[in-house]
C-alpha positions in Angstrom: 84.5 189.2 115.2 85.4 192.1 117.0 88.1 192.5 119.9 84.8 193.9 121.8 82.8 190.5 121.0 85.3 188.2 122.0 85.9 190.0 125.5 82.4 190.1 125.9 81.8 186.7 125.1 84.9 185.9 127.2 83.4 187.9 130.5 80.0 185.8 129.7 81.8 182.7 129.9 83.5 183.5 133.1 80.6 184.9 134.6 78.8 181.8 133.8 80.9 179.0 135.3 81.7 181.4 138.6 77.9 181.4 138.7 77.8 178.2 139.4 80.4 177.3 142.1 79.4 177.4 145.5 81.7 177.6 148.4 81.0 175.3 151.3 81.5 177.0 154.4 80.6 174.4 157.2 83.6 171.5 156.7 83.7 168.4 158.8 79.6 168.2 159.5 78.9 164.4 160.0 76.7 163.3 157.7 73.0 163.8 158.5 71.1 160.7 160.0 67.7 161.9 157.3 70.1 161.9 154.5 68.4 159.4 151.6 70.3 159.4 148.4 70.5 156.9 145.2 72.8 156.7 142.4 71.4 157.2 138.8 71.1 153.0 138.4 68.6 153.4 141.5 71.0 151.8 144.4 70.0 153.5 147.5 73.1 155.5 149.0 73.2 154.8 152.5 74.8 157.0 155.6 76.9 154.3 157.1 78.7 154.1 153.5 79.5 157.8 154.2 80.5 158.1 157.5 84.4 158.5 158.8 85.3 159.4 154.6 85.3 162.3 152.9 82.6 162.9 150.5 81.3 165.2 147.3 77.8 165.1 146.2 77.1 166.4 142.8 73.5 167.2 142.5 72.1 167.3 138.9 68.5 168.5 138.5 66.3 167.5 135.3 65.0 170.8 133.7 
């Protein structure tokens, strides 16, 4: 494999995960009172569990 490949490949690989971050621009919204979540066993995710914590949702999204 060439230099030329592997840099290529390389750039691709960067590109790709850069792709997919997101910056969140709007820190320390509460919690919206619509907001209806549930983990992947089905337990509903409730606001009030939320609230006065910080949080991270990681949103996967079957293809």
């Amino acid at each position: 494999m060439s230099r030329r490949d592997i840099l290529g490949r390389l750039l691709l690989g960067l590109w790709v995960l850069a792709s997919g971050c997101d910056v969140y621009d709007k820190p320390h919204r509460p919690v919206p009172d619509t907001f209806k979540a549930h983990f992947a066993d089905g337990t509903p995710l409730d606001r009030q569990a939320l609230l006065g914590r910080p949080w991270v949702i990681n949103l996967w999204v079957p293809g």
